[in-house]
C-alpha positions as CSV (number, residue, x, y, z in Angstrom):
1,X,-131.6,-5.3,-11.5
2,X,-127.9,-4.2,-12.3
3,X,-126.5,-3.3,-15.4
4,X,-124.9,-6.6,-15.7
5,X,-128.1,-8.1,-16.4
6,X,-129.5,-5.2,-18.8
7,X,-127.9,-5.3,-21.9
8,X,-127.9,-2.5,-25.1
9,X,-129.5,-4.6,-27.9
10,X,-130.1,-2.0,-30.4
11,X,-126.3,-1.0,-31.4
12,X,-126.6,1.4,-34.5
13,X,-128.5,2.9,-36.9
14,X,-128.4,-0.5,-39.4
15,X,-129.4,-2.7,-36.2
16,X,-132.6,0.1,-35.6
17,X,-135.7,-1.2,-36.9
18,X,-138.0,1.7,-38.5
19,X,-140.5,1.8,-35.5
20,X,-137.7,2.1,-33.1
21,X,-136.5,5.1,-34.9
22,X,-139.5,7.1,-35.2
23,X,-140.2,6.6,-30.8
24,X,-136.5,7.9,-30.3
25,X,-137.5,10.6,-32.6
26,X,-140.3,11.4,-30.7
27,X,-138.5,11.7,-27.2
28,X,-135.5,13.6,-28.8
29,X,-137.9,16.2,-30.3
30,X,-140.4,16.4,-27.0
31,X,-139.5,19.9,-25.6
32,X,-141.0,19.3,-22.8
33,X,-139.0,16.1,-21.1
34,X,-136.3,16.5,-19.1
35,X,-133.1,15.5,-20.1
36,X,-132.7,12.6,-17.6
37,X,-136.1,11.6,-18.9
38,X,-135.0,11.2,-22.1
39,X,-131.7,9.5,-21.6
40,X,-133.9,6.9,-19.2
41,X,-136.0,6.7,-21.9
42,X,-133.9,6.1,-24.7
43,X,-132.1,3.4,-22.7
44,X,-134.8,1.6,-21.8
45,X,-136.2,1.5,-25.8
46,X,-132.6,0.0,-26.9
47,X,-132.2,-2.2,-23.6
48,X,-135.8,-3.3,-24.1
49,X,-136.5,-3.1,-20.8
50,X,-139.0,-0.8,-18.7
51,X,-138.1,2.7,-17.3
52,X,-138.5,1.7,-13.7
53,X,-135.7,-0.9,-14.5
54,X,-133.5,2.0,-15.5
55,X,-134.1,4.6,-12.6
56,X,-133.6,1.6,-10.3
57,X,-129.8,1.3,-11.6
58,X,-127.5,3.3,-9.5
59,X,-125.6,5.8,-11.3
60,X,-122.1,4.1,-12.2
61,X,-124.3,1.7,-13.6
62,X,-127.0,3.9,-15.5
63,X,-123.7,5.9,-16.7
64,X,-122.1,2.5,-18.5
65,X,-125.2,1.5,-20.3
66,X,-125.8,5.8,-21.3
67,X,-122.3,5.6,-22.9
68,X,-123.4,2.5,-25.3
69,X,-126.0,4.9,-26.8
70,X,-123.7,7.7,-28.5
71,X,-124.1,6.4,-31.4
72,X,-127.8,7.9,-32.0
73,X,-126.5,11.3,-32.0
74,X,-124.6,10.3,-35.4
75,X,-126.7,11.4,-38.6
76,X,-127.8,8.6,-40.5
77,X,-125.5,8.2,-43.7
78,X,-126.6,7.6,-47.0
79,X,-125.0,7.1,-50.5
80,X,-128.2,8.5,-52.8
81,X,-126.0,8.3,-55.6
82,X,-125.7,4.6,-55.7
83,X,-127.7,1.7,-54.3
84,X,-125.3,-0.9,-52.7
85,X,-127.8,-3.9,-52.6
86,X,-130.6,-5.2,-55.5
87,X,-131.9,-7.7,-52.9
88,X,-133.0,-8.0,-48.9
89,X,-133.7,-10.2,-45.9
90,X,-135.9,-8.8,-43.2
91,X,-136.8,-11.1,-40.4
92,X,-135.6,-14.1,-42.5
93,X,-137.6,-13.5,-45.5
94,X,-135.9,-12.4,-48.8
95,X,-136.9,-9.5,-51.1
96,X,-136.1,-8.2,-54.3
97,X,-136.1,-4.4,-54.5
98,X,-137.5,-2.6,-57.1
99,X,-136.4,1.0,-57.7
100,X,-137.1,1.6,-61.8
101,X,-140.5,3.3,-61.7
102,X,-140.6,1.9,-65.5
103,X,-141.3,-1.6,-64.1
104,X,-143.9,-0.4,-62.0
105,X,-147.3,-1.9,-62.4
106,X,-150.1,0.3,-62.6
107,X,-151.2,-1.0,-59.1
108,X,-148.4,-0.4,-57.2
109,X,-147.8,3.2,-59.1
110,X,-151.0,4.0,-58.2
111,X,-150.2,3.0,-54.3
112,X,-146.9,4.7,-54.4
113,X,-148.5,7.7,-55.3
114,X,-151.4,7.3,-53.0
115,X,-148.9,6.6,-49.9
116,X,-146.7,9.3,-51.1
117,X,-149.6,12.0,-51.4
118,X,-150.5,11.1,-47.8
119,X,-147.1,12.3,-45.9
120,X,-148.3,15.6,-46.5
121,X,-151.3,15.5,-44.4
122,X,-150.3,11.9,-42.2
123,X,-147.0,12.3,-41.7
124,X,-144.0,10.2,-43.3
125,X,-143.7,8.5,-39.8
126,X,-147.3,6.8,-40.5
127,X,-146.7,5.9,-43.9
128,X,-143.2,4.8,-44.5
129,X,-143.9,0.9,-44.1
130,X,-146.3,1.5,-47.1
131,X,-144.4,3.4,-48.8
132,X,-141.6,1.2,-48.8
133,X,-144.0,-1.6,-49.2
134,X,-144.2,-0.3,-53.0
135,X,-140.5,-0.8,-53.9
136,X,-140.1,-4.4,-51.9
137,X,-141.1,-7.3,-53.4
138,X,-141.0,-10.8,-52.2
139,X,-138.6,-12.5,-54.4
140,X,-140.0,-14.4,-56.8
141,X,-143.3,-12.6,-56.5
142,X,-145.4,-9.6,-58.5
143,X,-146.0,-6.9,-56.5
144,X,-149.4,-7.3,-54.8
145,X,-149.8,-11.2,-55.7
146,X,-149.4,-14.2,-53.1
147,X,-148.7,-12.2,-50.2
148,X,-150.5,-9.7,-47.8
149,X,-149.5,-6.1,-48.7
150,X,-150.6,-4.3,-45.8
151,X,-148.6,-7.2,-43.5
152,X,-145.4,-7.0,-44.8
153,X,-145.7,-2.8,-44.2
154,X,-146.3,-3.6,-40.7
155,X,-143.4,-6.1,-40.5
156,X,-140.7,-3.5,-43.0
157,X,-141.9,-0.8,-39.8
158,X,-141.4,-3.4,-37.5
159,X,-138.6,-5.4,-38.6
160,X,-136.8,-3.0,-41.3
161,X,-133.7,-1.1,-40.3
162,X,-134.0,2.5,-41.0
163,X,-130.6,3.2,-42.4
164,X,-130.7,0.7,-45.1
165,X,-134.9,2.7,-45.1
166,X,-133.5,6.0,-45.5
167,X,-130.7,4.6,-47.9
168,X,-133.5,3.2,-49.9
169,X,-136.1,6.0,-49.9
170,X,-132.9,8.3,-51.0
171,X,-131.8,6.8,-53.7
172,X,-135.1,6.5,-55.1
173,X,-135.9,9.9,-54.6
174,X,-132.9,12.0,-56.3
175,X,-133.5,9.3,-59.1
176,X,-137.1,10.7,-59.0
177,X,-135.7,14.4,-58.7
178,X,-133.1,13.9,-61.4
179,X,-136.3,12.9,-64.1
180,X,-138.2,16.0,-62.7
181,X,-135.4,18.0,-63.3
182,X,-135.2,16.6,-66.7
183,X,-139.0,17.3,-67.7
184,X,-138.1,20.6,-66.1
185,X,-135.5,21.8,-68.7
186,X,-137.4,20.0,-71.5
187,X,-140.5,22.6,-70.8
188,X,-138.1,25.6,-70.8
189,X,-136.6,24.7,-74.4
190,X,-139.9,24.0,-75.7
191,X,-141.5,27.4,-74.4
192,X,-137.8,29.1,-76.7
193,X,-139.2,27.8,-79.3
194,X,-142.4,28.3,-79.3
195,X,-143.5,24.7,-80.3
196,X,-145.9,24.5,-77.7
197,X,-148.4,26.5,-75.8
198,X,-147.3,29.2,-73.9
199,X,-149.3,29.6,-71.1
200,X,-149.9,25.4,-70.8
201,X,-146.3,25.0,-70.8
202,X,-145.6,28.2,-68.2
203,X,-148.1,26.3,-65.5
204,X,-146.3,22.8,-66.4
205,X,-142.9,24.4,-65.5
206,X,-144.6,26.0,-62.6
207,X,-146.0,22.6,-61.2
208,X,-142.5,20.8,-62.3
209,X,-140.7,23.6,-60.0
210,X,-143.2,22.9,-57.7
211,X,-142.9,19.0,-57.0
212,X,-138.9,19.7,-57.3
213,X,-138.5,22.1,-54.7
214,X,-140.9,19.8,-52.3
215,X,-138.5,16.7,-53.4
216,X,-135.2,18.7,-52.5
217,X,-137.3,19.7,-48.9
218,X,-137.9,15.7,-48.5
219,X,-134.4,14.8,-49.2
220,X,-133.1,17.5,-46.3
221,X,-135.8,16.5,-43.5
């Protein structure tokens, strides 16, 4: 097989489904594989093709397809600030995001906060798809009605590129850090004027510290 007839299909961070990421991840941060490994590895992911059809290539070849895969050194941008898109398609089906925790339902609160509690211990890589699960919606749908919840987190980790993801998950966070912050300074004013209890409102602003200084953590991983 030449490298005419194996072709980079995975061009960019925004053509990168989720799962995709997370198994280049894995190779980049495996210590112990060689450096040729990874390369063959890496092109064989975004080629979709198998290893032995890589190390088979001779090496003007190998080199031509190699240099198609710079791109995965650049870090994956995101505008946190502002969210450039209020609706999706992912593998042909529209969805409507929804990113005000206000219009939650107690449901889907309760699973975003499930999900969310669970990267401690699982690992964000296993629970992504669900959590994003929690802020796409088919459109035209309520969250958790007419449609399989724990398919569509398989197909968002499947289908779902990870730089709108990351774009997604980081706007929602810093809007979630911003109300912490808030509740944060709200406790401090209240314990200067001694409108509330002291020590209840010390461990509050403790615990508010707590969950912002985790957030910020998130946000830089």
């Amino acid at each position: 097989m030449s490298e005419n007839t194996i072709k980079i299909k995975i061009k960019s961070w925004t053509e990168c489904p989720i799962d995709v990421y997370y198994r280049l991840k894995d190779i980049e941060s495996d210590d112990a594989m060689p450096v040729y490994d990874k390369e063959v590895a890496i092109i064989s992911i975004l080629a979709d093709v198998s290893e032995d059809d890589i190390w088979n290539l001779n090496i003007e070849d190998f080199k031509k397809l190699q240099s198609q895969t710079k791109w995965i050194n650049n870090a994956i941008m995101n505008d946190v600030n502002k969210l450039k898109f209020k609706k999706i398609t992912i593998d042909g089906t529209k969805y409507d995001i929804v990113t005000d925790m206000q219009k939650f339902t107690v449901g889907q609160y309760i699973d975003f906060q499930t999900f969310w509690s669970k990267r401690i211990n699982d690992n964000m890589k296993n629970v992504i798809g669900n959590i994003l699960a929690c802020l796409i919606v088919p459109s035209g749908k309520k969250y958790g009605e007419g449609y399989d919840i724990n398919e569509l987190a398989v197909t968002i980790y499947q289908k779902f590129d990870i730089e709108t993801a990351f774009e997604l998950i980081s706007f929602f966070f810093t809007c979630w850090l911003r109300s912490i912050q808030n509740s944060l300074t709200y406790c401090k004013r209240m314990m200067k004027r001694k409108k509330t209890n002291k020590e209840l409102s010390q461990q509050q602003m403790e615990e508010t510290e707590k969950s912002l200084i985790d957030g910020f953590i998130l946000l830089t991983q």
